[in-house]
N, CA, C and O atoms as a Tinker XYZ file with bonds, in Angstrom:
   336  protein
     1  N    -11.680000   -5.015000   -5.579000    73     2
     2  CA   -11.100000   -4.564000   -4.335000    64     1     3
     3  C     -9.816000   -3.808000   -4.647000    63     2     4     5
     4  O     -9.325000   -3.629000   -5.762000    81     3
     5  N     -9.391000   -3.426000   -3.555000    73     3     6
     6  CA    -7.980000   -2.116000   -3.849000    64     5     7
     7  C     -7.130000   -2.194000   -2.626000    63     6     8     9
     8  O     -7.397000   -2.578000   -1.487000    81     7
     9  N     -5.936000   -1.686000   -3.212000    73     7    10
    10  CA    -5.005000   -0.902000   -2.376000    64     9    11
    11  C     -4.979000    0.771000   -1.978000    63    10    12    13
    12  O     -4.681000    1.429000   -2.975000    81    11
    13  N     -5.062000    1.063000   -1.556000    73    11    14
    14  CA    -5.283000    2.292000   -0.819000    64    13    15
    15  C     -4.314000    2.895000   -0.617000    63    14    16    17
    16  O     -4.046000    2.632000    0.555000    81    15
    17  N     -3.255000    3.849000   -1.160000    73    15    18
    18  CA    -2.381000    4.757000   -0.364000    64    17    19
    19  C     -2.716000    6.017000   -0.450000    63    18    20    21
    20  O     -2.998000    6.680000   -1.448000    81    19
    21  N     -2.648000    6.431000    1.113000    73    19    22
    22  CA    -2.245000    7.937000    1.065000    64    21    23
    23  C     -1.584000    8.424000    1.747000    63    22    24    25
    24  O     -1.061000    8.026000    2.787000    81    23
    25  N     -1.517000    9.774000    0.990000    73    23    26
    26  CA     0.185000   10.529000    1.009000    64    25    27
    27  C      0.252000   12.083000    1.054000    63    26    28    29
    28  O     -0.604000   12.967000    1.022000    81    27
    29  N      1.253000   12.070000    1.119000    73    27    30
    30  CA     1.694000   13.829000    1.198000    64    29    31
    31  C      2.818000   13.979000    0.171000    63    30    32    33
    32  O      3.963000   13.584000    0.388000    81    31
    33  N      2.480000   14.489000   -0.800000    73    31    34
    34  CA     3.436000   14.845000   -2.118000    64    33    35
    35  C      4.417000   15.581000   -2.109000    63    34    36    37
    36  O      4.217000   16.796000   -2.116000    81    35
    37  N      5.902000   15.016000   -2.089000    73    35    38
    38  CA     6.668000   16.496000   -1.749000    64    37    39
    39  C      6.939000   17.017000   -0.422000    63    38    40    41
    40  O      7.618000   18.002000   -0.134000    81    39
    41  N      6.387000   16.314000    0.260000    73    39    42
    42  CA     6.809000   16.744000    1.805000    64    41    43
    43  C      5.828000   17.999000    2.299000    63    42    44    45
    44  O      5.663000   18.558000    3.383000    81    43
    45  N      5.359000   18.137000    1.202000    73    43    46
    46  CA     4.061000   19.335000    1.549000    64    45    47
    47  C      3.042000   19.012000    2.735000    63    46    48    49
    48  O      2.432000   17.943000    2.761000    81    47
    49  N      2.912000   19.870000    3.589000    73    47    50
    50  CA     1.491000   19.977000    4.645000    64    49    51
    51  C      0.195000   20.469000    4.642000    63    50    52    53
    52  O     -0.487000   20.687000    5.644000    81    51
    53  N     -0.302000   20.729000    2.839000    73    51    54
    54  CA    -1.420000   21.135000    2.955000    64    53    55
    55  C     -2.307000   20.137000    2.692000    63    54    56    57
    56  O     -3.308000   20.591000    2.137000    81    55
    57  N     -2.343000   18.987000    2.862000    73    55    58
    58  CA    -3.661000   17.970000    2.500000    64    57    59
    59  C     -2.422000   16.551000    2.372000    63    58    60    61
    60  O     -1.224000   16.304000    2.515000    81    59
    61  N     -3.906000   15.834000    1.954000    73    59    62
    62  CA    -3.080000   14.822000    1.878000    64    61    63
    63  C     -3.913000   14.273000   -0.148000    63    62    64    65
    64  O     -4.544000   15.046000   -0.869000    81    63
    65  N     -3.594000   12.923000   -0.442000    73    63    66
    66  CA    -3.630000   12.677000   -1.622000    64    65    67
    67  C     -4.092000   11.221000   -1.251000    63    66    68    69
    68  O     -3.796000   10.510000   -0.291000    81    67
    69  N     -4.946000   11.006000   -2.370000    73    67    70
    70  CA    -5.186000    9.249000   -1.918000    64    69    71
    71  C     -4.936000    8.546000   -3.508000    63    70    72    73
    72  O     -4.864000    9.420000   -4.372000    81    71
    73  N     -4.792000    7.113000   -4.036000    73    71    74
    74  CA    -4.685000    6.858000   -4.906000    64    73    75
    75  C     -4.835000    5.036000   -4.686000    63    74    76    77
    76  O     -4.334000    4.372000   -3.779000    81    75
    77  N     -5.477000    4.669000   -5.550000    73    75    78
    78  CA    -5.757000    3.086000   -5.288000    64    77    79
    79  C     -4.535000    2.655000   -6.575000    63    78    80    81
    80  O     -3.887000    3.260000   -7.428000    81    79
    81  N     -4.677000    1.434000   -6.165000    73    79    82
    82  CA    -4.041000    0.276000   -7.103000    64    81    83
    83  C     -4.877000   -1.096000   -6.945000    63    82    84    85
    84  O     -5.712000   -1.417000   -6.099000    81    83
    85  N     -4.325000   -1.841000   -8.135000    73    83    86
    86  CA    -5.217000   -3.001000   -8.553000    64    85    87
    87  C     -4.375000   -4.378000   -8.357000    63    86    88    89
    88  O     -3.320000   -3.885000   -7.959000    81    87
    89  N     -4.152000   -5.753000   -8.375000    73    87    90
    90  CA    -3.998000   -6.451000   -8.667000    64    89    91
    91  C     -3.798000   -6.513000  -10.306000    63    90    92    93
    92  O     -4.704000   -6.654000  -11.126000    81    91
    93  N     -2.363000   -6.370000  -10.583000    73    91    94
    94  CA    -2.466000   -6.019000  -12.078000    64    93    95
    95  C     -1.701000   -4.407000  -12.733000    63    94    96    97
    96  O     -1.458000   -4.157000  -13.914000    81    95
    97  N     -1.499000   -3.671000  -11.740000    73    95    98
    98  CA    -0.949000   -2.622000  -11.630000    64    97    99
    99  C      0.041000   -2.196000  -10.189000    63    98   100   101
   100  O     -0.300000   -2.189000   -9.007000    81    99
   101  N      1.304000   -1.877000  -10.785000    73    99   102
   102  CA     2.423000   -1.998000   -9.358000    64   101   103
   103  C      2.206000   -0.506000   -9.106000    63   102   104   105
   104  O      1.621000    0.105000   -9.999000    81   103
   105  N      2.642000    0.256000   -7.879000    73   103   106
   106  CA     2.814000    1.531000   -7.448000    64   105   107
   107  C      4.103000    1.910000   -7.866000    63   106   108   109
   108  O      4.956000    1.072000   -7.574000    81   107
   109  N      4.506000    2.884000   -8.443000    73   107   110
   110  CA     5.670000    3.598000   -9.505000    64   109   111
   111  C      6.789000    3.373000   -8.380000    63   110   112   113
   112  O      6.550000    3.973000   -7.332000    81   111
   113  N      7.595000    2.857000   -8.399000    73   111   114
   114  CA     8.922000    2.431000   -7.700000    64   113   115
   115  C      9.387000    3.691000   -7.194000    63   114   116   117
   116  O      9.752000    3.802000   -6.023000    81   115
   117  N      9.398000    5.025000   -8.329000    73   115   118
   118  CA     9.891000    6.511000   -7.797000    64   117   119
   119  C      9.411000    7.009000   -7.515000    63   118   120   121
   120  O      9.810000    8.173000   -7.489000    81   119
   121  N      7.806000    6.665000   -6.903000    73   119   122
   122  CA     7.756000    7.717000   -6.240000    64   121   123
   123  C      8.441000    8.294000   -5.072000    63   122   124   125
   124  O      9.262000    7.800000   -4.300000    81   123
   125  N      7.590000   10.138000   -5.165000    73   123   126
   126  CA     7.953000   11.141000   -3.895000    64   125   127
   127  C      7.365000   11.040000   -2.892000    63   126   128   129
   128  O      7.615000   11.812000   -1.966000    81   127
   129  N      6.538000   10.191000   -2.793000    73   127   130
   130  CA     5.205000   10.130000   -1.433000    64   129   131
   131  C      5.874000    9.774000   -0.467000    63   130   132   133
   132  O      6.678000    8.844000   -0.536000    81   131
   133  N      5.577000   10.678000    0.940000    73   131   134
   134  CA     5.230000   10.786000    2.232000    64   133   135
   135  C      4.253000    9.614000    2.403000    63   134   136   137
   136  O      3.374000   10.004000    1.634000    81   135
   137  N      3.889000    8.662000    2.795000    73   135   138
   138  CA     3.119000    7.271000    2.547000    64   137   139
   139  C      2.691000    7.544000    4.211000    63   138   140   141
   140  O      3.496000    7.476000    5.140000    81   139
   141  N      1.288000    7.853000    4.336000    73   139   142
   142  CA     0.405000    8.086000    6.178000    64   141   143
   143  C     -0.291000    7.460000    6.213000    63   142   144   145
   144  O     -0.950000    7.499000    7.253000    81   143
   145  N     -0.671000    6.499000    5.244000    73   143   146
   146  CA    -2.055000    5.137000    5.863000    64   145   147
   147  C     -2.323000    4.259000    4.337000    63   146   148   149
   148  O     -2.680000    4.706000    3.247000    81   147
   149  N     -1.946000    2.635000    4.812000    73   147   150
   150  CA    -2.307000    2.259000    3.213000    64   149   151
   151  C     -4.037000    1.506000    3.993000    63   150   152   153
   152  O     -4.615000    1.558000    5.078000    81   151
   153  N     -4.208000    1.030000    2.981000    73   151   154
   154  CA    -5.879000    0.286000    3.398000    64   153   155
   155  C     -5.375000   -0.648000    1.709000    63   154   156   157
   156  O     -4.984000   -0.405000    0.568000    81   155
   157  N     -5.786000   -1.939000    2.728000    73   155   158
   158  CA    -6.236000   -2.972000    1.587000    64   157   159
   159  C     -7.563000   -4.076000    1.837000    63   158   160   161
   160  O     -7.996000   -4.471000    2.920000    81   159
   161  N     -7.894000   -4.317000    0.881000    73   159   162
   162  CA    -9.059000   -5.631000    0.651000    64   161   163
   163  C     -8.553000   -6.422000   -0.342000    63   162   164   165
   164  O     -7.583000   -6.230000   -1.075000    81   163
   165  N     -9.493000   -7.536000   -0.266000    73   163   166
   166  CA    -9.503000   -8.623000   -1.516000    64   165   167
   167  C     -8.265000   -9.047000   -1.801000    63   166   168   169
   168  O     -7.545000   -9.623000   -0.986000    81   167
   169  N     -8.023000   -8.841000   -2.715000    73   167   170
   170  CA    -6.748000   -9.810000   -3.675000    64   169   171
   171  C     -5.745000   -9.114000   -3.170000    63   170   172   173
   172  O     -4.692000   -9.614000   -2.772000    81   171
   173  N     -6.049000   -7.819000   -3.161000    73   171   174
   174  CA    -4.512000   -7.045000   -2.507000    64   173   175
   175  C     -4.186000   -7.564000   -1.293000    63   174   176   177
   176  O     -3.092000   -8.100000   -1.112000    81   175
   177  N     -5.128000   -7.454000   -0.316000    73   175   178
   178  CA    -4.775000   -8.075000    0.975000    64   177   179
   179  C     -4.777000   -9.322000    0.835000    63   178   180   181
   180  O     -4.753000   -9.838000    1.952000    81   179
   181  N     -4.794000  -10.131000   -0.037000    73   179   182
   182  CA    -4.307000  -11.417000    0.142000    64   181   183
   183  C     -2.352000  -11.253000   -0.383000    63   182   184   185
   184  O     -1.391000  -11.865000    0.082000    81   183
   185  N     -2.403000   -9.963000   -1.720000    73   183   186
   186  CA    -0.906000  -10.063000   -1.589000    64   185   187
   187  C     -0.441000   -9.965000   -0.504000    63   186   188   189
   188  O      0.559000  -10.656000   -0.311000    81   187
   189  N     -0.915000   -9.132000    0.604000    73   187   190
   190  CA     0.497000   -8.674000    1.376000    64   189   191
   191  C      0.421000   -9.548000    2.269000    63   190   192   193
   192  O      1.491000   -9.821000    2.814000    81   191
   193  N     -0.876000  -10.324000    2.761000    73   191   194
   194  CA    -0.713000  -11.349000    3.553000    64   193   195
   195  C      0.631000  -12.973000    2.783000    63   194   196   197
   196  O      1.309000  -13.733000    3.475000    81   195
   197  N      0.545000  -12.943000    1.475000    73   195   198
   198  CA     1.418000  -14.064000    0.487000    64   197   199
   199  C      2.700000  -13.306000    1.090000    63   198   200   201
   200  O      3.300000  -13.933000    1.964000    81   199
   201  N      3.194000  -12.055000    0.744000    73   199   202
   202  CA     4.272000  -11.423000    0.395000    64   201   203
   203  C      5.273000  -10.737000    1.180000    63   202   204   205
   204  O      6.384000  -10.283000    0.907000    81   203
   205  N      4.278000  -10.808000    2.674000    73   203   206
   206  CA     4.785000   -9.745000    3.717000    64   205   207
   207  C      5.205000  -10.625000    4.988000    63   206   208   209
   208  O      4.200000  -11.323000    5.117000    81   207
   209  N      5.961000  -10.955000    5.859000    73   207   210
   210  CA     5.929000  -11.525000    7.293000    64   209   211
   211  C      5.301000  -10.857000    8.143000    63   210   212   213
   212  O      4.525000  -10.086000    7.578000    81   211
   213  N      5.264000  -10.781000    9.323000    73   211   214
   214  CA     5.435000   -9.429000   10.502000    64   213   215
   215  C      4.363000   -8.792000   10.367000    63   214   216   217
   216  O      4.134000   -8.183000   11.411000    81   215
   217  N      3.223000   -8.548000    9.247000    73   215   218
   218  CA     2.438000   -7.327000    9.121000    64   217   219
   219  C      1.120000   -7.688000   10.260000    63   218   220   221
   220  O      0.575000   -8.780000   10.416000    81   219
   221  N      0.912000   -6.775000   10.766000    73   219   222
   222  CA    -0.295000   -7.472000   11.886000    64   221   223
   223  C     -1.563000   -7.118000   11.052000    63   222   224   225
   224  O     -1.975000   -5.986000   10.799000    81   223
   225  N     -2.039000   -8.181000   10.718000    73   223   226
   226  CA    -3.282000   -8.114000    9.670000    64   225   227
   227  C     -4.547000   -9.416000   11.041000    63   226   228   229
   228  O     -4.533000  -10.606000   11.359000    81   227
   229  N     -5.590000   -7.924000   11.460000    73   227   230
   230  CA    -6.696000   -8.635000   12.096000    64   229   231
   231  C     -7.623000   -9.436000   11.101000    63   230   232   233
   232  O     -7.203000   -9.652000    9.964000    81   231
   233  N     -8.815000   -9.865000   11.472000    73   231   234
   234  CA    -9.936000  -10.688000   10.729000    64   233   235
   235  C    -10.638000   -9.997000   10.115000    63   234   236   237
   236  O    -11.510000  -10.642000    9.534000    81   235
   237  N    -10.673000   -9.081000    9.976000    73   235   238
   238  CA   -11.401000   -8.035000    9.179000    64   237   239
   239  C    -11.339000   -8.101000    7.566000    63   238   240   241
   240  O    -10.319000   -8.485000    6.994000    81   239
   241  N    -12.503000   -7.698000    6.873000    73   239   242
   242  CA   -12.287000   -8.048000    5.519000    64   241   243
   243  C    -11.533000   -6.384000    4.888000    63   242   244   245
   244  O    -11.470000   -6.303000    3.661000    81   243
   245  N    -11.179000   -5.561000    5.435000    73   243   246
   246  CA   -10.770000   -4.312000    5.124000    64   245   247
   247  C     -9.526000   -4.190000    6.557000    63   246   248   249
   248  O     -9.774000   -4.344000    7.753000    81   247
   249  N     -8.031000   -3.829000    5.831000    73   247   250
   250  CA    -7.367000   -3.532000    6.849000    64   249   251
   251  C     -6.404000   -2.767000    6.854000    63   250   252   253
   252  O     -5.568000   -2.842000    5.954000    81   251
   253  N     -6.280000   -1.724000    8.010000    73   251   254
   254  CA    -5.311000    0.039000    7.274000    64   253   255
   255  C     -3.978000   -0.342000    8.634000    63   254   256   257
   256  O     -4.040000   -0.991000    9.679000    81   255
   257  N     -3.172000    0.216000    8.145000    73   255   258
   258  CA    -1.847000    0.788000    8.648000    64   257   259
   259  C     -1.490000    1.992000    8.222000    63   258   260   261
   260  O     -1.859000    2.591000    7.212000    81   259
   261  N     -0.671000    2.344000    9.145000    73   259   262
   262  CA    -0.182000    3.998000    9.377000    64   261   263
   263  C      1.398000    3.951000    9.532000    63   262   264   265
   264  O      2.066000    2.966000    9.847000    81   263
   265  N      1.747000    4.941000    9.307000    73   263   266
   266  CA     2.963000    5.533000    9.690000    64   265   267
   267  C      3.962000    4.399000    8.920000    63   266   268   269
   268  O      3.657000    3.836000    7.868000    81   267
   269  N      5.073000    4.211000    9.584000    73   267   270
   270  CA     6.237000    3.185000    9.294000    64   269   271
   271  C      5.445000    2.121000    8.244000    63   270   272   273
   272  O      5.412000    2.264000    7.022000    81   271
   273  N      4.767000    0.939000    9.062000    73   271   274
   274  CA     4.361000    0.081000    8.665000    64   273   275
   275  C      3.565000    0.257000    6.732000    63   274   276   277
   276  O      3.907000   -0.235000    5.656000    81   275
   277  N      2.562000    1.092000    7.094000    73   275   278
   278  CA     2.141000    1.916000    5.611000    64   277   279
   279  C      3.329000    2.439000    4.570000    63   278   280   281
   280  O      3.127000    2.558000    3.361000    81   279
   281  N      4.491000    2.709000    5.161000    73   279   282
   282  CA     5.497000    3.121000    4.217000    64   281   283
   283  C      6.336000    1.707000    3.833000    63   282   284   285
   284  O      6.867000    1.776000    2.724000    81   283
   285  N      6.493000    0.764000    4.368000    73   283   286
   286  CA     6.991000   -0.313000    4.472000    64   285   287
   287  C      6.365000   -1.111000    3.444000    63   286   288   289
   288  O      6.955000   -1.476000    2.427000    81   287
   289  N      5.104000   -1.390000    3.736000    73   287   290
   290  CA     3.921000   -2.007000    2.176000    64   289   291
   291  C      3.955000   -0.962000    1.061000    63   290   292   293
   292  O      4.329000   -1.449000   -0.006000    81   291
   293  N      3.716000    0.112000    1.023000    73   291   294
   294  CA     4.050000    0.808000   -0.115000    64   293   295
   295  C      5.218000    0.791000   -0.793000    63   294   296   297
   296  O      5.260000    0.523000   -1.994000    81   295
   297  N      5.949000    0.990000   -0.297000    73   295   298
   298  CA     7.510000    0.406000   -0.879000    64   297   299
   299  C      7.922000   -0.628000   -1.067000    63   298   300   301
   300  O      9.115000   -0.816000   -1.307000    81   299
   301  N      7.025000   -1.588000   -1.006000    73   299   302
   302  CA     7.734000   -3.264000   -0.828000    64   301   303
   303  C      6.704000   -4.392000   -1.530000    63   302   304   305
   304  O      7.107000   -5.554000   -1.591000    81   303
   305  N      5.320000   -4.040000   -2.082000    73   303   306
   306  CA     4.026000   -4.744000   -2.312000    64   305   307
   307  C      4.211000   -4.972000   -4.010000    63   306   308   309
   308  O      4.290000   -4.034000   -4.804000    81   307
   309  N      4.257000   -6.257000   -4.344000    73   307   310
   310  CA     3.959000   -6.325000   -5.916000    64   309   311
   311  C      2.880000   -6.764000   -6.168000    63   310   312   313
   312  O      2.179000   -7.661000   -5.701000    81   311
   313  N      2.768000   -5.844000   -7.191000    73   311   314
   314  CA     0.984000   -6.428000   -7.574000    64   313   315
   315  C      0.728000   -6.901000   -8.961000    63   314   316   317
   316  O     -0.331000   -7.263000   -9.475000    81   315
   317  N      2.025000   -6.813000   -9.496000    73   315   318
   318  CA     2.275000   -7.372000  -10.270000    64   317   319
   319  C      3.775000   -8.827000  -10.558000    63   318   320   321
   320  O      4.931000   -8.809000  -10.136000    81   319
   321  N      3.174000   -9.723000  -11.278000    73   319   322
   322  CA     4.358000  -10.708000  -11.347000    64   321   323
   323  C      5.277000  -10.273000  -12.137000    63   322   324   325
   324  O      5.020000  -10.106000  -13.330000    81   323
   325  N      6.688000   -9.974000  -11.549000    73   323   326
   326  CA     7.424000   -9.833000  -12.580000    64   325   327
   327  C      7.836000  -10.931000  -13.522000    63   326   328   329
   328  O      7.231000  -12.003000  -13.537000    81   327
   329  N      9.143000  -10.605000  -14.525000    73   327   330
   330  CA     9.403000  -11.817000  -15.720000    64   329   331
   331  C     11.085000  -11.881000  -14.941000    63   330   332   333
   332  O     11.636000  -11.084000  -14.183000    81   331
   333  N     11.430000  -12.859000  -15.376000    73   331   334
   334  CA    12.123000  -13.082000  -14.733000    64   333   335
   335  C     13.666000  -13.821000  -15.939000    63   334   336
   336  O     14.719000  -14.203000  -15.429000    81   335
């Protein structure tokens, strides 16, 4: 299963960009992404359900956010444990 973001690179308006992540792999802290809809399943959506308060996550085994909220999990989701 995956994390789902997509984006607009650069602030650019010609398309958009999609890119998964794993359980096991974090999303690059710097990125430039414009962040317009994440989608998660499985283990991921069990992170953000562990990791997140507030996120309105229905019963569904697949579940997307947009706008704010999508930029909010993209910027904030570990998918990896850090060391500490």
């Amino acid at each position: 299963m995956s994390l789902y973001v997509k984006y607009k690179r650069d602030g650019t308006f010609t398309g958009t960009e999609e890119q998964s992540f794993h359980i096991g792999n974090n999303i690059p802290p710097d990125y430039d992404w414009e962040v317009i809809e994440v989608q998660a399943d499985g283990h991921e959506l069990d992170a953000i359900k562990c990791q997140m308060t507030n996120i309105p996550i229905g019963r569904k085994r697949t579940q997307r956010w947009f706008g704010d909220m999508a930029a909010f999990i993209a910027h904030n989701i570990r998918l990896v444990k850090e060391d500490h």
